[in-house]
C-alpha positions in Angstrom: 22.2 -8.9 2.3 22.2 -5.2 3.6 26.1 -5.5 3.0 26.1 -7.1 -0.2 23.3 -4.2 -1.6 25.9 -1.6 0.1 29.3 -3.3 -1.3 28.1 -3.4 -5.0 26.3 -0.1 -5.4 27.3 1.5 -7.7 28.3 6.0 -7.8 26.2 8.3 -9.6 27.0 8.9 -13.2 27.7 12.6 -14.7 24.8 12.1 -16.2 22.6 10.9 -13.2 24.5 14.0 -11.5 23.5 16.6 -14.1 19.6 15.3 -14.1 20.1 15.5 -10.1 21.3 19.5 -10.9 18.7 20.1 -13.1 16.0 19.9 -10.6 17.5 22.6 -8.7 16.9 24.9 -11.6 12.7 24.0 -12.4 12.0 24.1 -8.0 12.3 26.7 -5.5 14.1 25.2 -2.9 13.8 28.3 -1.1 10.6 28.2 -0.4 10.6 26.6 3.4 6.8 27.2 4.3 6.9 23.3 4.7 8.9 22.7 6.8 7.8 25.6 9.3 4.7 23.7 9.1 5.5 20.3 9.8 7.3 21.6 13.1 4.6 23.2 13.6 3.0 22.4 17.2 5.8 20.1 18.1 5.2 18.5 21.8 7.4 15.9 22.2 10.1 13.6 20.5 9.4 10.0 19.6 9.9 7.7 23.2 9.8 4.6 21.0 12.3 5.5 17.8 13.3 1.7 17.5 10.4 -0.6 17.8 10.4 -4.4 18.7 8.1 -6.9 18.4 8.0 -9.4 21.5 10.1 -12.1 19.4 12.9 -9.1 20.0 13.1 -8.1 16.2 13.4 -4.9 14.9 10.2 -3.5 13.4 10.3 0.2 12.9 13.8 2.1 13.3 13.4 5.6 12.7 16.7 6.5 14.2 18.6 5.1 10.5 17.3 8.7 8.9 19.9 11.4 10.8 21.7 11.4 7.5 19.2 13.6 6.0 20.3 16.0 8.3 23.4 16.8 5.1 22.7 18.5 2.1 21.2 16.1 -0.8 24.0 13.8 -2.5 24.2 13.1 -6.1 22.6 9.4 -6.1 20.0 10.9 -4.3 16.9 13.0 -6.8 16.8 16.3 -4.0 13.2 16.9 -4.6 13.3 13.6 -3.3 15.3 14.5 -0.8 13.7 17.3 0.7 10.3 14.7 0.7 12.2 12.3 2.9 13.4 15.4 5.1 10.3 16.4 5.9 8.7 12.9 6.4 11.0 12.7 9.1 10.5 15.2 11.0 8.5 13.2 13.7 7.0 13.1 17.2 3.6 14.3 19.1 2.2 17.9 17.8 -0.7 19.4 19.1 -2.8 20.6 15.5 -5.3 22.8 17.1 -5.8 22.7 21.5 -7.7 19.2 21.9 -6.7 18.0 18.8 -3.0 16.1 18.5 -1.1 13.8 16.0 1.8 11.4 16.0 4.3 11.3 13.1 7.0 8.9 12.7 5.5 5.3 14.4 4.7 4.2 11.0 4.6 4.4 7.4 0.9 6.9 8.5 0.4 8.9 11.1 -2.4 8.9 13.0 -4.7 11.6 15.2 -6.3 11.8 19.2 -9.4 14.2 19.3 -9.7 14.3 22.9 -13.8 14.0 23.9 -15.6 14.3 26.8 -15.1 11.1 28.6 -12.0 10.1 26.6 -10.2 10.2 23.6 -11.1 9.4 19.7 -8.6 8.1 17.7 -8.1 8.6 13.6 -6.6 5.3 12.6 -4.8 2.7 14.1 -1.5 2.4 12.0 -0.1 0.1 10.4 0.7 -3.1 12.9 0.1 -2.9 17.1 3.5 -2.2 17.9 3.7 0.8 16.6 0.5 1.6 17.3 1.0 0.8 21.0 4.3 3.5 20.7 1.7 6.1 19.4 -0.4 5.5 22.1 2.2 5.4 24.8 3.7 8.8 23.2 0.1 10.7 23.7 -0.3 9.4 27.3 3.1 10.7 28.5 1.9 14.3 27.6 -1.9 14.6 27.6 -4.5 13.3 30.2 -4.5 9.7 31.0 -8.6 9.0 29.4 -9.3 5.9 28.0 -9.9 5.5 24.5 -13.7 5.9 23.6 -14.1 5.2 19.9 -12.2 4.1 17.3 -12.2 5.9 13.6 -11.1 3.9 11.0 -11.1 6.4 7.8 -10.4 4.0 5.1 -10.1 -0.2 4.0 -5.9 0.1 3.3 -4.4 -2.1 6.1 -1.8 0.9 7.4 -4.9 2.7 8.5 -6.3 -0.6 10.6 -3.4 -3.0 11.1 -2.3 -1.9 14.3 -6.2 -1.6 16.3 -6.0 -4.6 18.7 -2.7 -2.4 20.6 -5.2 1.0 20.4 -7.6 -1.3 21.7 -6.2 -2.2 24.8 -6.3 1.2 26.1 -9.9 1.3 26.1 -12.1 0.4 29.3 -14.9 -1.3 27.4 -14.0 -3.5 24.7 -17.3 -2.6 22.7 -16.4 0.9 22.2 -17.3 2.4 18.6 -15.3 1.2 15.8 -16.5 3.3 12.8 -15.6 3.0 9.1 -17.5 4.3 5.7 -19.5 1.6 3.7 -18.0 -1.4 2.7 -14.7 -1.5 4.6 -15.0 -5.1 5.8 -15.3 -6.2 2.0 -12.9 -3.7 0.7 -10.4 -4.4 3.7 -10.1 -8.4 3.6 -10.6 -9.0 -0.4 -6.8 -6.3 -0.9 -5.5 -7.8 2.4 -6.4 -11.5 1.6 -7.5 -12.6 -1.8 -4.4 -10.9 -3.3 -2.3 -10.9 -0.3 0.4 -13.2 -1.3 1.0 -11.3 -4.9 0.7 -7.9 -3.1 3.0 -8.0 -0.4 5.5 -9.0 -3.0 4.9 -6.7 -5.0 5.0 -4.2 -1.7 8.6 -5.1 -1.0 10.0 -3.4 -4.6 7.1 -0.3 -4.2 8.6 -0.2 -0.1 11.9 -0.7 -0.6 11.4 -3.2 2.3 14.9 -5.0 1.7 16.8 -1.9 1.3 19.1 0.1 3.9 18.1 3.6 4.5 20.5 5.4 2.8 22.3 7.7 0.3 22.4 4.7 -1.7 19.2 3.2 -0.8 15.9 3.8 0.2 15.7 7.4 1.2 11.5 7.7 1.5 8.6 5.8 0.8 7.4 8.8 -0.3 4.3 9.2 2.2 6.2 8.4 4.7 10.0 8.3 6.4 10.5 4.4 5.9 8.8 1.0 5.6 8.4 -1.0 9.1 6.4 -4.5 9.7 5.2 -5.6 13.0 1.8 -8.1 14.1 -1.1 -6.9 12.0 -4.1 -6.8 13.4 -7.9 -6.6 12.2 -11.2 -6.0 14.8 -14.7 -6.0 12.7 -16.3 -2.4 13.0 -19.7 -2.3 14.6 -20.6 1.1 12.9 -20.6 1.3 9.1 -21.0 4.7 7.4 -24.1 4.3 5.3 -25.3 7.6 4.2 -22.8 10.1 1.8 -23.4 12.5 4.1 -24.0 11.8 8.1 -23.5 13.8 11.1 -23.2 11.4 14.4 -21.9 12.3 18.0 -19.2 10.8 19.3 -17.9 10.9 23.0 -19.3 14.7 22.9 -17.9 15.8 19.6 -19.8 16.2 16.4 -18.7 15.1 13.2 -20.1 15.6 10.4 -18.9 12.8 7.8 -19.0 12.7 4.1 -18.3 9.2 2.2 -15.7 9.1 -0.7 -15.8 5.7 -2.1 -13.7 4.6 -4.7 -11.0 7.3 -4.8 -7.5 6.7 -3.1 -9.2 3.7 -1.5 -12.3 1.4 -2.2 -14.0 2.6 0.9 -12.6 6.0 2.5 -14.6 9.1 3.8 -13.7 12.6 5.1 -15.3 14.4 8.2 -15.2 17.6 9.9 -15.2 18.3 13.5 -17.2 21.0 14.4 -16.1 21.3 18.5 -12.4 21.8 17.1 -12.8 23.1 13.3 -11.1 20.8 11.9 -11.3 19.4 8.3 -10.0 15.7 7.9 -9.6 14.1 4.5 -7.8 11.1 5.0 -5.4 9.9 2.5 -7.5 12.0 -1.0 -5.2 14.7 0.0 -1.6 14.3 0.7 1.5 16.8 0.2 2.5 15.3 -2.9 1.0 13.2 -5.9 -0.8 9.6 -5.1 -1.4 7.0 -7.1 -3.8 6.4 -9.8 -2.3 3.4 -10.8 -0.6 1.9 -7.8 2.5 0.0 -8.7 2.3 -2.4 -6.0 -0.7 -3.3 -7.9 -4.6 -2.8 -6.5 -7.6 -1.9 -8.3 -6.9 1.1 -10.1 -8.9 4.3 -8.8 -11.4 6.5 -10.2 -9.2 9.9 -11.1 -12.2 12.1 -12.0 -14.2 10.6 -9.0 -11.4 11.4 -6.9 -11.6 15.3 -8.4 -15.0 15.2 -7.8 -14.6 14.0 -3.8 -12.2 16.7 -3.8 -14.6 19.5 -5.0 -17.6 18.1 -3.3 -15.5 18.0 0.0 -14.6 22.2 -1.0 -18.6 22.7 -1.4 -19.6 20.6 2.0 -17.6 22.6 4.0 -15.9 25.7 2.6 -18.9 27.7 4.6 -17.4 25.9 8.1 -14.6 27.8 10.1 -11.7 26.2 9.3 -8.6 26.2 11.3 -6.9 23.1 10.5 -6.6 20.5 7.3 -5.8 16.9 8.7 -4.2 14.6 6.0 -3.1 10.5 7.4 0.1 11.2 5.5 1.2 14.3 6.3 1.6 17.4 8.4 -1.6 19.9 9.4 -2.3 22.9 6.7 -3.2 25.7 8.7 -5.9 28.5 8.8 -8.8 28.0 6.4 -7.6 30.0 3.1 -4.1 27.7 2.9 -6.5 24.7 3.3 -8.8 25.5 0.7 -5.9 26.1 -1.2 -4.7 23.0 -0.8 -7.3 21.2 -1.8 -8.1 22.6 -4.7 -4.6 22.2 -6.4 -5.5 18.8 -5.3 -8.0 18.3 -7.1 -7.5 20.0 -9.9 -4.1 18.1 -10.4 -6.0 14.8 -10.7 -8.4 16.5 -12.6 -6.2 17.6 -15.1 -4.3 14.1 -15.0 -8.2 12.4 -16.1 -9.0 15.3 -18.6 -6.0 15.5 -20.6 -4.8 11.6 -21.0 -9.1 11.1 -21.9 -8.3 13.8 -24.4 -4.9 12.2 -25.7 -6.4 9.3 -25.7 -9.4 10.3 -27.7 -6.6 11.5 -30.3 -5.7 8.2 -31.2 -2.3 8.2 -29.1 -1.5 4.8 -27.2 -0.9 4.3 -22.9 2.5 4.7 -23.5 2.5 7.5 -26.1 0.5 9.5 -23.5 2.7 8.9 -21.1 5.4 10.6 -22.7 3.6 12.9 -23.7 1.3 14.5 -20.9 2.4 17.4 -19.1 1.5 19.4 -16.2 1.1 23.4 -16.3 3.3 25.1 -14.1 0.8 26.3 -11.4 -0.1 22.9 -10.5 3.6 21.5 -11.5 5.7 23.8 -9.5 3.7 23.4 -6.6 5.4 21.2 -3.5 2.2 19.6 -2.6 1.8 18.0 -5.9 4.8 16.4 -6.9 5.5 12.7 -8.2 7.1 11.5 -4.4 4.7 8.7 -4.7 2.4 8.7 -7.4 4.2 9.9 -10.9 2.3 11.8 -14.1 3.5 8.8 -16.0 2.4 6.1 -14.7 -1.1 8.0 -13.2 -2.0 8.7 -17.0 -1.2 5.0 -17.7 -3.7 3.9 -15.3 -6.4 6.6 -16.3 -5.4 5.3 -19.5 -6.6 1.4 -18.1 -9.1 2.7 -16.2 -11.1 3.2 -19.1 -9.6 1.3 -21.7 -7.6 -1.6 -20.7 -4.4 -2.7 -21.2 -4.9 -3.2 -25.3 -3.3 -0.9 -27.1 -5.9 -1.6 -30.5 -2.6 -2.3 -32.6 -3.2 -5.9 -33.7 0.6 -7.2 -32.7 0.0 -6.2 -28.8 -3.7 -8.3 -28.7 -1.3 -11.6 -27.9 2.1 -11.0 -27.9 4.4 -13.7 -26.7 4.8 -13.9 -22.7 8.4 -12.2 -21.4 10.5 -15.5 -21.7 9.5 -16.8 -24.8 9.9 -13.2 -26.4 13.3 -12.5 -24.6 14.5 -15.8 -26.7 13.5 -14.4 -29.7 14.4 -10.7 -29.3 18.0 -12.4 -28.3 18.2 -14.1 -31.4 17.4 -11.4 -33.7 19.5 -8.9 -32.8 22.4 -11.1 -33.1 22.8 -13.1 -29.7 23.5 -11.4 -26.4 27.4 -10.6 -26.6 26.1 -8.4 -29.5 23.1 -7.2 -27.3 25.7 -6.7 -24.5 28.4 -5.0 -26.8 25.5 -2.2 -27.5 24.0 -1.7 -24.5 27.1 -1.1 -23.1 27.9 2.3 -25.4 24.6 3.0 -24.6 25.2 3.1 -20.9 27.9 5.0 -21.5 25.6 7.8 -23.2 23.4 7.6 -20.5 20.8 6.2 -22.0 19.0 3.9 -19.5 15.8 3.3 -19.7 16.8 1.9 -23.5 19.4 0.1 -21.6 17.1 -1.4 -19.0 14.6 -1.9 -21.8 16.4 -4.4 -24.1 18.2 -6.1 -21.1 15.6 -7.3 -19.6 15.1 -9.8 -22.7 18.5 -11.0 -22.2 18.2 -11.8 -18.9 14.8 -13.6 -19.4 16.7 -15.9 -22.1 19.2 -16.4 -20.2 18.9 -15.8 -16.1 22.2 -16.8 -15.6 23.9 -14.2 -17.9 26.1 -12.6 -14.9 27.3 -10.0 -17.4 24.0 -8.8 -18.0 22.5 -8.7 -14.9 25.4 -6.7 -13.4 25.4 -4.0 -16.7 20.9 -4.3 -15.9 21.3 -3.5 -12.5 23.8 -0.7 -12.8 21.4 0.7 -15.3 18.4 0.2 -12.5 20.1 1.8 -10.1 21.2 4.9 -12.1 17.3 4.9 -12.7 17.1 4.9 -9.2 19.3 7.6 -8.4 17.3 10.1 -10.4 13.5 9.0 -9.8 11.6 11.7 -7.6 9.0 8.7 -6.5 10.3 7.0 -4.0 8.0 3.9 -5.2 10.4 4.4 -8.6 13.5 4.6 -6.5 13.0 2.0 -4.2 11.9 -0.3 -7.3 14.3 0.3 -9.8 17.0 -0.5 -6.4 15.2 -3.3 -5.3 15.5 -4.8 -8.2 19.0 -4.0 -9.0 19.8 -5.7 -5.6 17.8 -8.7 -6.7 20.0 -9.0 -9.7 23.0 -9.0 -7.8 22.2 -11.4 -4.9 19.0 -13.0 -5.5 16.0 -13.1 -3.5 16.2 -12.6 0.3 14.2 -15.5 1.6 15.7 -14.7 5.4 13.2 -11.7 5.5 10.0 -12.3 6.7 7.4 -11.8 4.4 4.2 -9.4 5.4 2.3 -11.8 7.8 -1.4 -11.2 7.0 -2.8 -14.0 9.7 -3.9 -11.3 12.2 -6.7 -10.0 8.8 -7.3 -13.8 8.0 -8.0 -15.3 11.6 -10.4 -12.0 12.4 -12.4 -12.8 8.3 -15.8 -13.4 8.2 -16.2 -17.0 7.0 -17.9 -15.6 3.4 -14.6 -13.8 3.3 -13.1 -16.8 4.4 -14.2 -18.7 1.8 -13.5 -16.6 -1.2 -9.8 -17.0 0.0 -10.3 -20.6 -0.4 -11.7 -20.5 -3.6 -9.0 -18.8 -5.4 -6.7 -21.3 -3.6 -8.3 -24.1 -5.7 -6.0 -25.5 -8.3 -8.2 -25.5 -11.9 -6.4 -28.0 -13.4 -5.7 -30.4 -10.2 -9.7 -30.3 -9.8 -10.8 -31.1 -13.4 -12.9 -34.0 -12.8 -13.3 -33.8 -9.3 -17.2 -33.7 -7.9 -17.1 -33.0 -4.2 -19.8 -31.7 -1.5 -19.0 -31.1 1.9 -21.3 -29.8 4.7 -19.7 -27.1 7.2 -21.6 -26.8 10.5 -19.3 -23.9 12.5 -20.0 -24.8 16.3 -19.2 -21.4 17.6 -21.7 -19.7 15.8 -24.1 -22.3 14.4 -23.6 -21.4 11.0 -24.2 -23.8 8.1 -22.9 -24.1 4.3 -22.2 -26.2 2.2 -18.8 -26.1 -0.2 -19.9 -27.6 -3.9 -16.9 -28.3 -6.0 -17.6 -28.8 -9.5 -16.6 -28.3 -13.2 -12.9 -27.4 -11.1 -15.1 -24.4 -9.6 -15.7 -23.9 -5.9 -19.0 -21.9 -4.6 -20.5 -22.4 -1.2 -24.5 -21.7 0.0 -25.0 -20.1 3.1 -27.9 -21.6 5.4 -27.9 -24.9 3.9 -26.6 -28.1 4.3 -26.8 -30.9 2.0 -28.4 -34.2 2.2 -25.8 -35.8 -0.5 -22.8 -34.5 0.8 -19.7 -36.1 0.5 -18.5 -35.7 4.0 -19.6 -33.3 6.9 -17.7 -31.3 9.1 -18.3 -30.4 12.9 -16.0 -27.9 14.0 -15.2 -24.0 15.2 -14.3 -21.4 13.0 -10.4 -20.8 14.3 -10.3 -24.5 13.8 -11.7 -24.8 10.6 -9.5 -21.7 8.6 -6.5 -23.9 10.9 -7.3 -26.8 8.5 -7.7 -25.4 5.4 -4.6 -23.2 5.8 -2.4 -26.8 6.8 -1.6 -25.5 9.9 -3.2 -28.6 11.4 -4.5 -31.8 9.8 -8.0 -33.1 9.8 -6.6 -36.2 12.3 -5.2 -33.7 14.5 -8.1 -31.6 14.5 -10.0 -34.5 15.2 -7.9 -36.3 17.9 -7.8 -32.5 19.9 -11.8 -32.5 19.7 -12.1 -29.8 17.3 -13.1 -31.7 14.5 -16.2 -34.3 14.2 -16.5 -36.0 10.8 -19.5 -38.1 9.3 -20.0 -39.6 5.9 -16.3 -40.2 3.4 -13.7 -38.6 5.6 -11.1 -39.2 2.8 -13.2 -36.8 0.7 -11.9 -33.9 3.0 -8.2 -34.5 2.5 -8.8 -35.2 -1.2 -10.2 -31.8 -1.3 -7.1 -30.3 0.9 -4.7 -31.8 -1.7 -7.0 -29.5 -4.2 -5.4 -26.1 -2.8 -2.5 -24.4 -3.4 0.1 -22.9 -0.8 1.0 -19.4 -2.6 4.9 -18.7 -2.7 5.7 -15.6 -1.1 8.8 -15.0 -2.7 8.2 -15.5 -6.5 10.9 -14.2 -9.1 10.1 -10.4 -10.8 13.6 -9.5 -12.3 14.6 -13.1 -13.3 12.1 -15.6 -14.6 
């Protein structure tokens, strides 16, 4: 596939080369305090720039980026580009003396803070391979201590999916794993009850299908490129209660500070006293998050975000400062730049809240806001703020949903005909799709492509096998592509134009979440199964079932009724259909179909009582979710 998406790409327009220009004029590309910065401290070169998982396959390559060593090309946005420069720009970099960080194992980076006995790491990345590099990387250049505690600042799985490889470099398997309020909950409902739709959705936002390249993905925006590797998940032992708590760990202080429901549904911020250092996970980055993120998650709080931001400034602008840690990004240095920092952080989501609240107020619609809203210069013009990953666009768009939903209030959009149905009619009206086509194709020529894209689309959702138009809507995407600053909007608008051309890629792996769902909590557990119940399969049914987990002597009991499924903890009931004797591993092995009931039960994991058929009657109740559902074709 990475041949065909080569092959069929398509130049850069003169107009996608004079919007490419253009950004030259608005940004000062002079300006290379950046880049000092994220060299910065530099120890040591990756060891591990290829990555493999023990299967042999390929799951980080960081060695495909030495093209951004050249000047920025025309189908490439060179803000964009300058973003994917410095994202690579990896290896081990002491931040402050005690205090260290490795870029380039992952999509995140990730911190040692060496303590008295050992040595505290900041997140685990994103799958044990790389996290195993990371580790490997530190040992080869600082003391050989075992890893005493585990920090785990936030519930998104790049900051947790690699822990069982940091793990294994700790003596005692017990040590302090330590995350804010809620993580567990947060963690396993983005990573399991949604996981199928998501990681989907991931592979446009990612880019995961694309080459690196002039012509492909160039960034991810906050970060150099998109790996995979064996996730992993470990339940913490310490949760984060209080909003503000100071706790000793291995000799250090830290003084923590929770920040729920900002970038992530459970994040915090500390400061380390011993070493001055101020970290704030992933509230602020070197460019622009996500309000809305397009992968799709719940959409954050933007003025609760601010207000992390200036709480944070007000908790510890008092502290000596030498050093502001960020998960996706490089160190800012000495307190004043920090402060800095943060405050055009803040006040650029700020002003993102304020003003589409305002527009909004004014009667004007998501979209109408979205066109409209723009930022001032001081907060515009600044590198640390721009749309690599998040864009103003689509931000105010979700401030705009935060709030009021996806209703517009004009009566035609409350229940407007689904994407194929009104693709038919849209096709029909404006005089059949060699007329559509005829148009759109002067309209390409004028460089107008987001009109292009726009009407298209309804086209090829009348008629998905329409060859002319899917060729003309993916050269459209991918002059789109060419001149996005996001990466998220590059790599989508190409992933899709690739999926025009060739179809889904089915030969790719997709994200394998079983490391999160054979480490759930069975409640967890058993919300997964609940959304797995097929309504309309279940009208009708009535079925009980008693669970009796033989590894932990829990009880429930599942109730399916009214094609509903809830389940009691503690109890077990006296009328159930059938009742089921098993351990935990066993149990999620049944429900997933990675075993049957009869070969659960002839391995001795299984004991059954009352109407066995009852159990497989339910199985037949859930669905298997397709990993690979159409997005540009219906």
């Amino acid at each position: 596939m990475t041949n065909n998406i080569l092959n069929q790409s398509m130049p850069a327009t003169s107009f996608t080369k004079k919007a490419n220009l253009a950004i030259y004029e608005n940004l000062n590309f002079d300006d290379k305090e950046d880049f000092f910065d994220a060299n910065r401290g530099f120890i040591a070169p990756l060891e591990a720039k290829i990555i493999k998982d023990d299967s042999g396959e390929v799951v980080w390559d960081i060695e495909q980026l030495n093209y951004l060593n050249d000047t920025a090309p025309d189908t490439v946005n060179p803000s964009l580009w300058r973003n994917a420069q410095l994202q690579a720009i990896s290896g081990l970099f002491e931040v402050v003396e005690g205090v260290y960080q490795v870029r380039g194992q992952s999509m995140v980076t990730n911190f040692f803070i060496e303590g008295k006995h050992g040595v505290i790491v900041i997140d685990a990345l994103g799958s044990t391979e790389s996290a195993k590099a990371a580790m490997e990387l530190y040992y080869n250049h600082r003391p050989q201590k075992p890893v005493t505690a585990i920090i785990i600042s936030q519930s998104h799985a790049d900051h947790f999916g690699g822990i069982q490889g940091v793990l294994e470099y700790a003596e005692n398997p017990n040590i302090p794993i330590i995350v804010p309020q809620y993580f567990t909950e947060e963690a396993l409902s983005e990573n399991a009850l949604l996981g199928t739709i998501m990681a989907r959705r991931a592979e446009y936002q990612f880019g995961k299908n694309l080459p690196d390249g002039t012509k492909g993905s160039v960034s991810i925006g906050i970060g150099p490129t998109m790996g995979s590797g064996t996730f992993s998940f470990m339940l913490p032992n310490i949760e984060i209660e209080d909003e503000i708590q100071s706790m000793e760990i291995d000799g250090v202080t830290f003084k923590f500070l929770l920040t729920p429901n900002t970038e992530a549904p459970a994040e915090m911020h500390f400061y380390i006293k011993d070493y001055k250092a101020l970290f704030v996970s992933e509230n602020a980055n070197k460019l622009m998050h996500q309000i809305y993120t397009v992968r799709g998650a719940k959409t954050r709080d933007a003025l609760h975000w601010a207000n992390s931001l200036d709480k944070t400034i007000d908790l510890f602008e008092n502290e000596e400062i030498d050093a502001l840690l960020m998960i996706h990004a490089w160190p800012v240095w000495e307190k004043h730049n920090a402060m800095k920092h943060l405050k055009l952080q803040r006040d650029l989501y700020k002003y993102m809240h304020d003003q589409t609240v305002r527009l909004a107020n004014q009667g004007y619609t998501m979209d109408e806001i979205a066109e409209t809203i723009k930022l001032p210069k001081e907060l515009d013009t600044y590198w640390g703020n721009r749309g690599y990953y998040g864009t103003l666009k689509h931000n105010s768009k979700g401030i705009y949903n935060f709030y009021l939903g996806y209703y517009s209030a004009h009566p035609s959009d409350l229940d407007p005909l689904p994407q194929v149905e009104s693709g038919h009619k849209y096709v029909e009206y404006m005089g059949g799709a060699d007329n559509i086509l005829r148009q759109a194709k002067a309209d390409f020529e004028n460089g107008e492509y987001r009109w292009v894209a726009q009407v298209l689309k309804n086209v090829v959702m009348a008629d998905p096998e329409n060859s002319e138009a899917k060729n003309l809507l993916a050269d459209t995407f991918e002059q789109l592509g060419y001149q996005a600053e996001s990466a998220n909007w590059r790599n989508i608008y190409l992933v899709g134009a690739s999926e025009l051309r060739n179809g889904v890629n089915k030969n790719i792996s997709p994200l394998d979440v079983s490391g999160v769902i054979k480490n759930m909590p069975i409640n967890e557990f058993l919300k997964l199964v609940a959304v797995k119940l097929n309504g309309p399969k279940a009208e009708g049914k009535k079925i009980t079932i008693n669970l009796t987990l033989s590894n932990t002597n829990q009880e429930y009991t599942l109730f399916l009724e009214n094609s509903v499924l809830f389940f009691k903890a503690n109890k077990l009931d006296a009328k159930a259909d059938v009742s089921l004797t098993t351990d935990q591993f066993a149990f999620y092995g049944i429900v997933l179909g990675l075993i049957t009931p009869e070969q659960a039960v002839a391995a001795g994991k299984l004991i059954l009582s009352d109407d066995q058929s009852k159990l497989n009657e339910f199985l037949s109740l859930l669905d298997g979710f397709d990993p690979y559902p159409n997005i540009v074709t219906p």
